[in-house]
C-alpha positions, 0 to 999 in steps of 0.5 A: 719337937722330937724328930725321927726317920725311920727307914725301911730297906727292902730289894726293891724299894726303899720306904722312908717315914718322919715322925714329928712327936711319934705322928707320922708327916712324910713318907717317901718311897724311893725306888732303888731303879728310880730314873729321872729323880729330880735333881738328875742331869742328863745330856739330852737332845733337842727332838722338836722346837716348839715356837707358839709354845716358846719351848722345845721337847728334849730327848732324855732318854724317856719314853716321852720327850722332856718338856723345856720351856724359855723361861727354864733355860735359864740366863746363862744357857749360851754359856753353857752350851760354849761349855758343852760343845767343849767338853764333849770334844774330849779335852779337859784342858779346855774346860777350866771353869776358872779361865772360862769366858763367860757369854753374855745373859739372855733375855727373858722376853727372847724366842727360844729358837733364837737359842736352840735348834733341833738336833743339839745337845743340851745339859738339862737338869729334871725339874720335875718326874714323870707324872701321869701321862707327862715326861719329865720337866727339866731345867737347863739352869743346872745347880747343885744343893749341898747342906749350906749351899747352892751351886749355880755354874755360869752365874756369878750372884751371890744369893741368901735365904729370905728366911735369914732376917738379920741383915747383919748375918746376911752381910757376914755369909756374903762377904764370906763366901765372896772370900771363897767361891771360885771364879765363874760360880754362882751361890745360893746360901741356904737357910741352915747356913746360918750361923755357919762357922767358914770351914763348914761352908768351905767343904759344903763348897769344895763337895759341890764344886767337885760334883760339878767338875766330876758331870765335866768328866763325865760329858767327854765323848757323851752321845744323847741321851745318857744319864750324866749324874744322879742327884742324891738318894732320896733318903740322903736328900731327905737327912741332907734337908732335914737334919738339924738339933731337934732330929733326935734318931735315925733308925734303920734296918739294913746294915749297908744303908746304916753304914751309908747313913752314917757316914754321910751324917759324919761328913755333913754334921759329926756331932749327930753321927750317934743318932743313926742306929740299926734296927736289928728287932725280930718284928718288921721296923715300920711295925715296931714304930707303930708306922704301919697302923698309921698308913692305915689310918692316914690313907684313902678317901675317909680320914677320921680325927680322934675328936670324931671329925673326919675328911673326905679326900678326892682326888682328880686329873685337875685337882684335890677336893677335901671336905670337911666333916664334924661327924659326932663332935658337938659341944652343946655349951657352944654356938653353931659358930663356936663348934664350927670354928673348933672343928675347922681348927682341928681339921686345918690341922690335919689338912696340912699334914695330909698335904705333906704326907701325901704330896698333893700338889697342884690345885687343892680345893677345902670345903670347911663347914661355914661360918660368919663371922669373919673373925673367926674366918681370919683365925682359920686362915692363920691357922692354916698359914701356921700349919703349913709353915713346916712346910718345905715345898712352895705353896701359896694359900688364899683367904676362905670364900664366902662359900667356906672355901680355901684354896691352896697351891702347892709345888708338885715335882713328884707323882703324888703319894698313893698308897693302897691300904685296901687287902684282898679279902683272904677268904673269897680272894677278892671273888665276893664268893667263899666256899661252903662253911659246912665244908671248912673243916674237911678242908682243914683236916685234908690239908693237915692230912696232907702235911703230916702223913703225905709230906711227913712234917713235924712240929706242924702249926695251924693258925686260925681265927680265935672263934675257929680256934675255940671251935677246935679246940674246946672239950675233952673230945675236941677236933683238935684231939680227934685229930691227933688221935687220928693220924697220931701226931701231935700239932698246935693251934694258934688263934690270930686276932688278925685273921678273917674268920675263914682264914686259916695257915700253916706253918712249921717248926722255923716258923716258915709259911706251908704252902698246899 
């Protein structure tokens, strides 16, 4: 499978898009002012506990108290708040990792009250961003992902990937990170660790390691709330998870990202660092990539398939409700059954990269077009299951009903994807009302006028839909022609395929947009 990022670097945000075979999968935008990223470590503080919900509300810094259930402080939390209390007394010779005593677990069926009061200062990790009217759920069971590995501070488990069957392999990474980890750290050993060679897994160590030691750094003299370390860059996090010998090319159109990129290629997986290029094209990148009609297409409520089958996506405070429809598609040589087990085939399919693309999560509810046969119904399933299997975020999906339905859970840690592909219509400017078509070309010739008598511009364009512009410019004595005889200057016509019939622009000679 052919795999490319492409990445489109602009002042405020950054919008990332994979491509799997040329069709776009994911796409993540990245505020370069995002707080609260999942992944971040913040030193908060404990405003209220909440015994009947076993749980407390932490002060990050948000406008909404962070939410900190029991069961995600994780076993070790008494030894990282003995951790904390030392490193905010500013001596780091007190903090070694390696000379730590490490407190006893606790229990998974105790009382948070038991472990926190209010008031405290607590090290806790964002689990989940800000979404909707909620704050942020966090975590105080802090770990680090690197490329091959998890770092867990205070645990001394070694864990592997189910994903890496072979036993003798599991065996091989154990014994092999046993050799290395430092006293008083856990590690979660990640599927791509596979194979590894030791000195690849060793770095991957020592990056996290430093990583850890350097939020130690950072807690001397902290005062709740403050941010104490940022996870990496979405698009970082993305190459870190992803990168792998079917991602063929990361393009990029902003120097300094390209840079960046490249570097972290190099640290992570040398032999791909030719793979990033910088975009240097005079069209916009997503443009270039065929990405921006593809938004277009994949975004809002109807989703329509090549073959004619389309889906309805709504979208609800509690959940996702997606209905399948076969519009015009009928093969006549089939059955009813036949044609709707094809039809929900294709539109399984289709469903499990809207799920990615958009990051739907929660509760997802599908209405496939029903059928009776339970062989056929066992197919879908395994269909979805297969589809779904490229995957990276949890997801549990249960058998259809005997209503047609499937239902679908998946781990949102996000807001999901939204994005408007609706334009504000040019000509009436979103009012419904445009001005007199009789008066459209006085309007034309007043701003020209204007342009290149009163403000004396050369070299002036104007560019209009391709009816107008036929309009304009067709016959010996053409308005174009009376124009120029008029206020004698010479000015071009462009006709754009894009524009609405009553949209028209100016521009001049560097190609830059006059506005009136």
């Amino acid at each position: 499978m052919n795999r490319e990022l492409i990445i489109d670097s602009r002042a405020s945000e950054v919008d990332i898009v994979l491509l799997e075979d040329k069709l776009l999968v994911e796409l993540h935008k990245e505020k370069t002012n995002n707080n609260y990223a999942v992944g971040d470590v913040y030193l908060g503080k404990v405003k209220k506990i909440m015994p009947g919900l076993n749980a407390a509300f932490v002060d990050v810094g948000y406008e909404k108290d962070a939410f900190l259930h029991y069961l995600d402080l994780g076993p070790q939390i008494k030894s990282l708040n003995k951790y904390v209390k030392l490193a905010l007394s500013g001596k780091p010779e007190a903090v070694s990792m390696e000379n730590f005593r490490i407190e006893t677990d606790i229990e998974k069926t105790g009382k948070i009250t038991q472990v926190l009061a209010s008031g405290a200062q607590i090290l806790v990790q964002i689990a989940k961003e800000p979404i909707s009217t909620k704050g942020p759920r966090i975590s105080s069971e802090i770990s680090f992902a690197g490329r091959y590995l998890v770092l867990v501070p205070f645990s001394t488990r070694i864990s592997v990937s189910q994903k890496i069957r072979s036993s003798e392999e599991r065996n091989r990474l154990k014994r092999l990170i046993q050799s290395i980890k430092p006293n008083n750290y856990g590690v979660i050993i990640r599927t791509v660790a596979e194979n590894k060679k030791v000195a690849e897994l060793d770095a991957d160590l020592r990056n996290l390691v430093e990583k850890w030691e350097k939020t130690t750094t950072k807690l001397s003299n902290a005062k709740a709330p403050v941010k104490i370390m940022s996870e990496l860059d979405r698009t970082s996090a993305i190459l870190r998870d992803l990168l792998n010998e079917s991602f063929n090319n990361v393009h990029v159109n902003d120097p300094s990202l390209y840079e960046e990129i490249k570097s972290f290629i190099q640290t992570i997986a040398p032999q791909k660092a030719d793979i990033v290029k910088l975009y240097k094209g005079k069209a916009p990148i997503f443009e270039n990539f065929g990405v921006d009609k593809q938004i277009k297409g994949l975004f809002g409520k109807t989703v329509t398939i090549r073959s004619g089958v389309y889906l309805i996506i709504e979208h609800t405070e509690a959940m996702h409700v997606i209905d399948v429809n076969s519009g015009h598609r009928v093969n006549k040589e089939n059955s009813q059954e036949e044609n709707a087990l094809e039809v929900n085939l294709e539109a399984a399919a289709e469903i499990a990269r809207q799920l990615r693309l958009r990051d739907m999560g929660g509760i997802i509810v599908i209405d496939f077009i029903d059928m009776h046969d339970s062989k056929h119904r066992r197919e879908l399933y395994q269909k979805l299951k297969d589809e779904m299997a490229r995957d990276h975020a949890k997801h549990t999906i249960l058998p259809p009903s005997k209503f047609g339905l499937v239902q679908i859970t998946r781990q949102r840690v996000r807001p999901e994807m939204n994005v408007e592909i609706l334009e504000r219509c040019p000509v009436c400017d979103g009012s419904g009302k445009i001005k007199p078509s009789i008066l459209f070309t006085d309007e034309i010739e007043n701003n020209l006028k204007y342009l290149l008598q009163d403000q004396n511009e050369k070299n002036v364009t104007l560019a209009v839909h391709p009816y107008m512009h036929a309009y304009l410019t067709k016959g010996l004595l053409s308005r174009r022609v009376k124009w120029m005889w008029k206020y004698r200057k010479t000015f071009k016509i462009n006709a754009m395929k894009n524009y609405h019939m009553l949209d028209y622009k100016f521009f001049n000679q560097n190609n830059d947009e006059l506005t009136i």
